[in-house]
C-alpha positions in Angstrom: -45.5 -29.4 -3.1 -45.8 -32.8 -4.7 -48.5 -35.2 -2.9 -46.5 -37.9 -0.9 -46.1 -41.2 -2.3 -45.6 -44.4 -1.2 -42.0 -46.1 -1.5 -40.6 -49.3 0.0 -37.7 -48.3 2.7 -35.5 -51.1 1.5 -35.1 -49.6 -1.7 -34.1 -46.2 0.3 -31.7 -47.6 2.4 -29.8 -49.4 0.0 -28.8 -46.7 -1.6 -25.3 -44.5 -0.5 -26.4 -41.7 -1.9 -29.2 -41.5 -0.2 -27.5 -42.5 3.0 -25.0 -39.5 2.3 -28.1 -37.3 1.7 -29.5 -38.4 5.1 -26.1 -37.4 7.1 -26.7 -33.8 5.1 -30.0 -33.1 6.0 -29.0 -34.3 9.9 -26.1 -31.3 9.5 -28.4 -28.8 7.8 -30.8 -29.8 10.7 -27.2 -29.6 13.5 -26.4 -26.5 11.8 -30.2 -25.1 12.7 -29.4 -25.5 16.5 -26.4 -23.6 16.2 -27.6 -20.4 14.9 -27.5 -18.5 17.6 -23.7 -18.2 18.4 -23.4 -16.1 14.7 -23.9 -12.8 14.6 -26.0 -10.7 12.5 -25.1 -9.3 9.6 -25.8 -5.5 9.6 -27.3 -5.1 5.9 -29.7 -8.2 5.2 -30.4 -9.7 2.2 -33.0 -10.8 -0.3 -34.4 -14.1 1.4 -35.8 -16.8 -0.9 -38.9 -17.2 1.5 -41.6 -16.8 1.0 -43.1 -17.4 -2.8 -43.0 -20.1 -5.8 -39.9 -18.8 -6.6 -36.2 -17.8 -5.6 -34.8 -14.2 -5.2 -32.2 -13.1 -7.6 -29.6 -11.5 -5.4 -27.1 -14.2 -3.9 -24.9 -14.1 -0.6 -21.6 -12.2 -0.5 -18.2 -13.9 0.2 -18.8 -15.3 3.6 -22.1 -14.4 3.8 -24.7 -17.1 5.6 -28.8 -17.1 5.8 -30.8 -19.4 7.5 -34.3 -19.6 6.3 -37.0 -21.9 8.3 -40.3 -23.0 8.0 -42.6 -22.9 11.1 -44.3 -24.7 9.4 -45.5 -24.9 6.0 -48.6 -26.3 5.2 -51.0 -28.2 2.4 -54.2 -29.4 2.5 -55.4 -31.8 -0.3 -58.4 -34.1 -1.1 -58.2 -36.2 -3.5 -60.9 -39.5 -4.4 -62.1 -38.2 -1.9 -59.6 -38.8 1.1 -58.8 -35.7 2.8 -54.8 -35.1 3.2 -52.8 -32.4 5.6 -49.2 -32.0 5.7 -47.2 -29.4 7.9 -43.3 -29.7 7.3 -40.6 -27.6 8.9 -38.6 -26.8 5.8 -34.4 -25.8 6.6 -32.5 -23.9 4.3 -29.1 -22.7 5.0 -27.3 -20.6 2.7 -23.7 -19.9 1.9 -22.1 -17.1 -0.1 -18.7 -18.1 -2.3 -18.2 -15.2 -4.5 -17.9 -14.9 -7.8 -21.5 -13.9 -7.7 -22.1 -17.9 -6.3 -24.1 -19.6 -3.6 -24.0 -22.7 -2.2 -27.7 -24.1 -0.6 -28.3 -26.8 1.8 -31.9 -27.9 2.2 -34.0 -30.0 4.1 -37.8 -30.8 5.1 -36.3 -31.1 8.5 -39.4 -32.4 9.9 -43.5 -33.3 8.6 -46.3 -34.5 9.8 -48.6 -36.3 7.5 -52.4 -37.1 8.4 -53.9 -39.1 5.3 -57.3 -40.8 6.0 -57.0 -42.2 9.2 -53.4 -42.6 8.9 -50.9 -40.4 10.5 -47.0 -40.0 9.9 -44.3 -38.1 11.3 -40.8 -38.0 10.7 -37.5 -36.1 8.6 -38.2 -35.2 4.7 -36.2 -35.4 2.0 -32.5 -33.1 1.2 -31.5 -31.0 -1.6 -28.0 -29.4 -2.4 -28.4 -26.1 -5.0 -26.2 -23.9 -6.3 -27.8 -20.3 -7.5 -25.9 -17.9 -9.9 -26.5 -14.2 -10.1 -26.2 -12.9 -13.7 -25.0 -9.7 -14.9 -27.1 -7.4 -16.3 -26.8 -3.9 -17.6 -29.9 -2.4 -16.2 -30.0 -1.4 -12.1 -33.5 -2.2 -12.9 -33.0 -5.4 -13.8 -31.1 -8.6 -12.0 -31.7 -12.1 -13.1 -30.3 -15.3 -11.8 -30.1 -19.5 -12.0 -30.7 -22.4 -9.8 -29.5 -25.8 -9.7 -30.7 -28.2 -8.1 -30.5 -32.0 -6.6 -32.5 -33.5 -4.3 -32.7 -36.8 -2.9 -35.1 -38.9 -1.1 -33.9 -38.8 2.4 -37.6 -39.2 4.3 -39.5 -42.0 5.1 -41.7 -43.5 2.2 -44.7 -41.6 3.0 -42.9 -38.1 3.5 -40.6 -38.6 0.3 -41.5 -37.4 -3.2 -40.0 -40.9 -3.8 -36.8 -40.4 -6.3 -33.8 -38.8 -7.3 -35.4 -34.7 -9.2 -32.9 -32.3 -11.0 -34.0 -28.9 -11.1 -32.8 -25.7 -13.4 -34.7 -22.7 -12.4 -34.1 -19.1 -13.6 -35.8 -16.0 -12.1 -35.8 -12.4 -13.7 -36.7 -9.3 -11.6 -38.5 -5.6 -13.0 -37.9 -2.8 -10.1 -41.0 -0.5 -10.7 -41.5 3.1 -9.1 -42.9 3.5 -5.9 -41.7 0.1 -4.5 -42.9 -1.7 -7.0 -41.4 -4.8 -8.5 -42.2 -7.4 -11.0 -41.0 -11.1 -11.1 -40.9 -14.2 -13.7 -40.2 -17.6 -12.6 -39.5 -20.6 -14.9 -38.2 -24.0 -13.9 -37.9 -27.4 -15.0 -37.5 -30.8 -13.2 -36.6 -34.4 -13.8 -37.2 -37.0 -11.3 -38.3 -41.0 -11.7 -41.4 -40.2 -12.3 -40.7 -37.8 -15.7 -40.5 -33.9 -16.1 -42.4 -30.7 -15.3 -42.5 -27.5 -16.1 -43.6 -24.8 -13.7 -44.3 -21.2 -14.2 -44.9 -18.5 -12.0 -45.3 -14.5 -12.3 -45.5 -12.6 -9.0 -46.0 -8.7 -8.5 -45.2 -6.5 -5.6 -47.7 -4.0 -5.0 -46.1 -2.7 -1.8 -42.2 -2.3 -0.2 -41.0 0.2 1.8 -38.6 -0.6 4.7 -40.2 -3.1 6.6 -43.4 -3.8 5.3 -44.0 -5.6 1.2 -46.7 -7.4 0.2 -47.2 -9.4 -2.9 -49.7 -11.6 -5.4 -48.4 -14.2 -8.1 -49.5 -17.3 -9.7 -48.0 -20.6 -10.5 -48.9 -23.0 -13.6 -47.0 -26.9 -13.8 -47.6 -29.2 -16.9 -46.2 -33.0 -17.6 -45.9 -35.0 -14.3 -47.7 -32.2 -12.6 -50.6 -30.2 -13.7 -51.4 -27.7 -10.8 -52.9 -24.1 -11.2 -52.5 -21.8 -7.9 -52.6 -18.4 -6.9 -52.5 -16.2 -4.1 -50.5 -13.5 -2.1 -48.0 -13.0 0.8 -46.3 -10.5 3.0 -42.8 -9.9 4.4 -42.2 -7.8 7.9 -38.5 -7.2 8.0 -37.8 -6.9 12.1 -34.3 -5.4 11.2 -32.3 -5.4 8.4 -31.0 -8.9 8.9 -34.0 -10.8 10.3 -37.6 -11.1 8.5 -41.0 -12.7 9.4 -43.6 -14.2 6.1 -46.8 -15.0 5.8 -48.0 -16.5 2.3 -51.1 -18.9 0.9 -51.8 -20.1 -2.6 -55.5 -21.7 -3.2 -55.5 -24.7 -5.6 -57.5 -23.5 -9.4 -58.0 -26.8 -10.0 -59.1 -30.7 -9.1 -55.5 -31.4 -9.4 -53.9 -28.9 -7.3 -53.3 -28.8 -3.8 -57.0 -27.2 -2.2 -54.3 -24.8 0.3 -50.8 -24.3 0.7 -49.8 -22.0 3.5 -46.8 -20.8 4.7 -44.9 -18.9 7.9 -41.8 -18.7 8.4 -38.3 -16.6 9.2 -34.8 -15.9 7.8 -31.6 -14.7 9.9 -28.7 -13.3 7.5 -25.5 -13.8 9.7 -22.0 -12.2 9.1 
């Protein structure tokens, strides 16, 4: 997660598309609410929580997932003032065929305590589309992520511009329940590009419990070095619980990052 920064509402509020953006992240948040009058879909599927990166299998026709943050959380000094954020990240999912996805995103709520300074308030919105590609090895699957994302939040909860994302993820099935995963991605926002990299491995996966390590490396705007480990506890086939950290390998990377969360897979 990219350390808040500091922009001047004005300039936000001027701007249609970010007033659009705002009205999308209030219907991602609406849409939260409403969960419960879907049913459950009988076979679940890969959620994108938790992890650096995305899962490679996509919804089917129809198909909707809800995954939520309860929170997530960083922890950051840096010149030596002391930073926390916890932000209750909304991502609802939409399958359109054709091996297609549609996502709606939103940091549906943080809370910011910088110094002696605390903010609260809605984050910003991203729209993504992800694309399963064909491969022709079961062991293999491989997809592609667009993204956009606009600065919906107020200035101290906002990454502060307009960033477009392409991010590609292949997947290894192992024996035994094993798996491993590559992650690449690249963003452009106002404040230049970055790279990030990420390779994760699951040591464990059987039909409710998997557990997991990886890694993640940014360079150009960003220069962060992390690693650490998660778990997922699938309560049924449609409904899952995570648990994740990553610990900062570097004076430039967030100290902690945390994460807890669950995902709902509807029919």
């Amino acid at each position: 997660m990219q350390t808040p920064v500091t922009r001047s509402p004005t300039t936000l509020s001027g701007d249609p598309g970010v007033r659009a953006a705002r009205w999308l992240g209030r219907a991602v948040l609406a849409s939260a609410l409403a969960w419960p009058v879907l049913a459950l879909a009988d076979d679940g599927p890969s959620f994108d929580r938790p992890g650096i990166g995305f899962a490679t299998e996509v919804l089917a026709p129809g198909g909707i997932a809800w995954e939520q943050g309860l929170p997530d959380y960083t922890r950051d000094r840096q010149d030596g003032v002391r930073s926390e954020q916890y932000v209750a990240d909304s991502l609802l999912r939409v399958g359109l065929g054709a091996n297609l996805e549609l996502q709606l995103g939103s940091d549906s709520y943080a809370w910011l305590h910088e110094g002696g300074a605390h903010t609260h308030g809605g984050g910003d919105s991203h729209v993504a589309l992800k694309l399963q590609l064909p491969s022709q090895q079961d062991s293999f699957s491989w997809a592609v992520l667009g993204t956009y994302t606009v600065p919906t939040g107020k200035p101290a909860l906002s990454d502060g511009g307009h960033a477009r994302e392409l991010g590609v993820t292949g997947a290894w099935d192992l024996a035994q329940g094993r798996s491993v995963s590559l992650y690449a991605d690249y963003e452009n926002d106002d404040q230049g590009h970055t790279w990030t990299f990420s390779p994760s491995y699951t040591f464990y996966d059987d039909t409710r419990f998997s557990s997991y390590v990886e890694a993640g490396l940014s360079t150009g705007t960003e220069h962060d070095r992390v690693a650490g480990a998660g778990g997922i506890w699938k309560l049924s086939d449609a409904v899952q619980l995570d648990l994740s950290f990553l610990r900062g390998l570097t004076a430039a990377s967030p100290d902690w990052q945390a994460g807890f969360g669950v995902a709902f897979a509807f029919r």
